[in-house]
C-alpha positions in Angstrom: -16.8 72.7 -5.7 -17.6 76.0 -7.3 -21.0 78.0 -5.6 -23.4 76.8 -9.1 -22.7 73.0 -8.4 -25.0 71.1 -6.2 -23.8 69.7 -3.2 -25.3 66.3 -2.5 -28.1 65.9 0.3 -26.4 63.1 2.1 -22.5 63.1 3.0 -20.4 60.3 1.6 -18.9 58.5 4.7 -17.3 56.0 2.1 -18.3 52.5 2.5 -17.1 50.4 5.0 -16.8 46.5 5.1 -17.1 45.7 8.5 -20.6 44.6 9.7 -22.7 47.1 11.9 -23.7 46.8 15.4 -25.8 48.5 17.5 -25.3 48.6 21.4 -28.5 50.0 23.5 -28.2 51.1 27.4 -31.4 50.5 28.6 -31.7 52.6 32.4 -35.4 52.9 32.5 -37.9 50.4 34.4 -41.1 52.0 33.7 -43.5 50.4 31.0 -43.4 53.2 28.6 -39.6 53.9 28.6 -38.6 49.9 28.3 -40.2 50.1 25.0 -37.9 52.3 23.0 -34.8 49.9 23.5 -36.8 46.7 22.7 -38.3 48.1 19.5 -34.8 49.4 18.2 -33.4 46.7 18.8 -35.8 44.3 17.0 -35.8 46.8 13.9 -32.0 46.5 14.2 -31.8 43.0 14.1 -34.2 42.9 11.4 -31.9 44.8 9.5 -29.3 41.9 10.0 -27.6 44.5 13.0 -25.7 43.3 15.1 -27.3 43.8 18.5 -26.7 44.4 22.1 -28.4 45.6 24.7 -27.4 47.1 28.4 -29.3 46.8 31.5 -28.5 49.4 34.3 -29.7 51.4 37.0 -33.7 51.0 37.2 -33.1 49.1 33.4 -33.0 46.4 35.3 -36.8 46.1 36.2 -36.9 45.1 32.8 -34.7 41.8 32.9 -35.1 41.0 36.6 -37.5 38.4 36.9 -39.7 39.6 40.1 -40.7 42.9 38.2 -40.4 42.4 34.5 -43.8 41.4 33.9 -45.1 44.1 35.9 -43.4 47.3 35.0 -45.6 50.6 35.6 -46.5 53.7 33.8 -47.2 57.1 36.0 -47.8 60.2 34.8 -46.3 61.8 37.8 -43.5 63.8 36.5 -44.1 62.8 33.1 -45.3 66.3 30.7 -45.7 63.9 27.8 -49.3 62.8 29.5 -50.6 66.3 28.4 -52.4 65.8 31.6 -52.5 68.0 34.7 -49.3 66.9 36.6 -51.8 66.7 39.9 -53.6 64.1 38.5 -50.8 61.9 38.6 -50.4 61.5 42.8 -53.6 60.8 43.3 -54.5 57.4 44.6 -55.2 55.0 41.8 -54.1 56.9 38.8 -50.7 55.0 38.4 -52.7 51.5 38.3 -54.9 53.4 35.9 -52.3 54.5 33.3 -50.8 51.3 33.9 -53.6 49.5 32.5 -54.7 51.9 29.5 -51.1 51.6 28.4 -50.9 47.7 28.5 -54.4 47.9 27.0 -53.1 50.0 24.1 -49.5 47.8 23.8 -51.8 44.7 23.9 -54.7 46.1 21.1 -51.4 47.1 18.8 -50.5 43.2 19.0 -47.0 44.3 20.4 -45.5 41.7 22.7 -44.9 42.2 26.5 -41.7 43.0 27.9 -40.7 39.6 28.6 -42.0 38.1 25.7 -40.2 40.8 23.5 -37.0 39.9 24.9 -37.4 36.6 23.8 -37.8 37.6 20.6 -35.4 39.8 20.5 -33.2 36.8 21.4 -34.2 34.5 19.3 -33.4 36.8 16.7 -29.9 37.0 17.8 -29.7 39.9 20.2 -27.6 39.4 23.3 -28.8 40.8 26.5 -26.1 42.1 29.7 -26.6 42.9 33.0 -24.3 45.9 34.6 -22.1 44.7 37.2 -22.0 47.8 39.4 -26.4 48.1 38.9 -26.3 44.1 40.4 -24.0 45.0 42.7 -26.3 47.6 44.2 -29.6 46.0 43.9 -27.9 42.7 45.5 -28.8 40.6 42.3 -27.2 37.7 41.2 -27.4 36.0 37.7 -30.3 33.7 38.9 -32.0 36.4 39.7 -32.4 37.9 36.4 -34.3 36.8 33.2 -32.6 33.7 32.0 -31.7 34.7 28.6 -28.9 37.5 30.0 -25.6 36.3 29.1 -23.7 37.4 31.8 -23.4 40.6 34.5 -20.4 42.3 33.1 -18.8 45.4 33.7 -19.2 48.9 31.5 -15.7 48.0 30.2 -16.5 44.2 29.0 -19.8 46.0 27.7 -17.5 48.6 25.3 -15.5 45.7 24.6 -18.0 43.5 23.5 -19.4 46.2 21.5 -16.6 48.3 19.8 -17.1 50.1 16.9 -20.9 49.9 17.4 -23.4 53.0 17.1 -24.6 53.7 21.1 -27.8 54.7 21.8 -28.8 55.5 25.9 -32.0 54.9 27.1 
């Protein structure tokens, strides 16, 4: 390429004919971080993507069936609040975010968590549990949301999902 030609905007990664997939760790339980892995993933699937998502760590709040319909929002800790942190520990306020963010979720019409895994899997999306995270938290499979496929280890989970784009959560 000589210096007066244009070089184009977007590289050319040729073009590929296998499908795409999209595999999501989810390891946050609190109501505003479950949200980034559920909407990705039903955009993804939109988009005809294969999907996948990973439950570990404190993920699992999300798919475990005694605190996915109640996961919390604090401030505490949490800059993004563009509140003064000291706020946040006092008595009440976590109950208090909680609610003003399920408020705002709700008045956006966007579906709770357990009801947005649903759809997610009714679009297709297939939902795992981490082995080593049930292992820890003494959880079995009936213990979790029904729609999980299986507890699996991280190596059945990059199996499952080779050649996928990762995102961590």
């Amino acid at each position: 390429m000589t210096i007066t030609e244009n070089a184009p905007l977007v590289p050319d990664f040729g073009t590929t004919d296998t499908p795409r997939k999209l595999a999501i760790i989810c390891s946050k339980g609190n109501l505003d971080m479950a949200y980034p892995g559920l909407v990705l993933a039903n955009a993804a699937l939109g988009e005809g993507v294969e999907t996948h998502l990973f439950f570990t760590f404190w993920g699992f709040d999300m798919i475990h069936k005694k605190t996915m319909g109640d996961l919390k929002f604090t401030m505490l800790g949490n800059t993004a609040t563009h509140m003064p942190q000291g706020l946040g520990g006092l008595p009440g306020m976590t109950a208090l975010a909680t609610h003003q963010m399920r408020k705002t979720i709700t008045d956006l019409g966007i579906p709770d968590v357990p009801e947005f895994l649903q759809q997610i899997v009714d679009s297709g999306g297939h939902l795992w549990a981490c082995r080593m995270s049930a292992d820890m938290q003494h959880l079995e499979q009936e213990d979790l949301y029904d729609e999980v496929e299986g507890i699996i280890s991280a190596s059945d989970f990059i199996e499952k999902t080779a050649g996928a784009q990762l995102l961590f959560i």
